[in-house]
C-alpha positions as CSV (number, residue, x, y, z in Angstrom):
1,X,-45.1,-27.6,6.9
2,X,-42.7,-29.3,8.4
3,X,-40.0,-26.6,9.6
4,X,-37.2,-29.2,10.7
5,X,-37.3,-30.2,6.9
6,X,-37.0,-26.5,6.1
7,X,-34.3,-25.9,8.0
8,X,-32.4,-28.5,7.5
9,X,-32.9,-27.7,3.9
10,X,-31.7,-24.3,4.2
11,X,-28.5,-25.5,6.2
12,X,-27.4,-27.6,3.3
13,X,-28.3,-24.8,0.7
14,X,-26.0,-22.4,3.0
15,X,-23.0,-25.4,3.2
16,X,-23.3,-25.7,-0.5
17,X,-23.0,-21.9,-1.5
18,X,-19.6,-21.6,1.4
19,X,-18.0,-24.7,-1.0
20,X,-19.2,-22.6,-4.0
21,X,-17.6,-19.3,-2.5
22,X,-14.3,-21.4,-1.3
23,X,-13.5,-23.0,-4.6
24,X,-13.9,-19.5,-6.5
25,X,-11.9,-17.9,-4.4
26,X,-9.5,-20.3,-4.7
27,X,-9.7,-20.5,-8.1
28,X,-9.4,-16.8,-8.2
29,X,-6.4,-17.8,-5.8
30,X,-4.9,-19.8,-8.3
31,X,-5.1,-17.1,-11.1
32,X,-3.6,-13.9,-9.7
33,X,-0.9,-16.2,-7.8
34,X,-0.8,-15.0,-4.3
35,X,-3.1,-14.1,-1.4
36,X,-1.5,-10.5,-1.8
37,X,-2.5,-9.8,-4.8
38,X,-5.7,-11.8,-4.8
39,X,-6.6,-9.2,-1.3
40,X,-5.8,-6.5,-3.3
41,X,-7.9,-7.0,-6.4
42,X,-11.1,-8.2,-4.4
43,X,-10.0,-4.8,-2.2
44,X,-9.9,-6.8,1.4
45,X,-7.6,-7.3,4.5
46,X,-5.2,-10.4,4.2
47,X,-7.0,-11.4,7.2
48,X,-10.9,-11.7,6.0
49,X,-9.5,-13.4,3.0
50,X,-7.6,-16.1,4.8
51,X,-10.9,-17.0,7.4
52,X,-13.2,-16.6,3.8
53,X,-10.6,-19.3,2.3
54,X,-9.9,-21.4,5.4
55,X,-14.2,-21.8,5.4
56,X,-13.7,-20.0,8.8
57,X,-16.4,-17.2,7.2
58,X,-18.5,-16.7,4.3
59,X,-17.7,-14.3,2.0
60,X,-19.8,-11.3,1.4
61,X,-21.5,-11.7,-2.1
62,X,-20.1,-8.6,-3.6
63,X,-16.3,-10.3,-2.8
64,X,-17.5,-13.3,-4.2
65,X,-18.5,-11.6,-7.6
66,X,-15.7,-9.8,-7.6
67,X,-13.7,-13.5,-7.1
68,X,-16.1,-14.7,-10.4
69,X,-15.3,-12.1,-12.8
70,X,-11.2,-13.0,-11.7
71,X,-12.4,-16.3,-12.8
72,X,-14.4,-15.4,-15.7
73,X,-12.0,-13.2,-17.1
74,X,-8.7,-15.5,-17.1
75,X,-11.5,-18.0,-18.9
76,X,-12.0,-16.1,-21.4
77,X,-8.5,-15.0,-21.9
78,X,-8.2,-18.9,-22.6
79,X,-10.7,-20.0,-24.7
């Protein structure tokens, strides 16, 4: 096995789930209308979410599901 492969692999995989986690939370961002609020609701300091949204830091998954069902729910609101 070829572990350079691997890696590299698993760097993209890691690059790709950081744009996933940036563009929810924006989107979650975008729904509640300010990094205030959206701090609040997801229950963090100003300050982890601005390095999480700047790509500074990754987001720990249980923000980031938190930032989904924001997302979800103003979806289904819509539809």
């Amino acid at each position: 096995m070829d572990t350079n492969c691997f890696f590299g692999r698993q760097e993209k995989m890691t690059k790709a789930q950081d744009n996933a986690s940036i563009r929810t939370l924006r989107r979650a961002l975008a729904t509640v209308g300010s990094e205030e609020r959206l701090a609040a609701a997801l229950e963090v300091s100003l300050l982890d979410l601005s390095s999480w949204l700047s790509g500074e830091r990754v987001a720990p998954s249980p923000v980031f599901i938190k930032a989904l069902d924001i997302v979800a729910k103003t979806r289904r609101g819509a539809a």
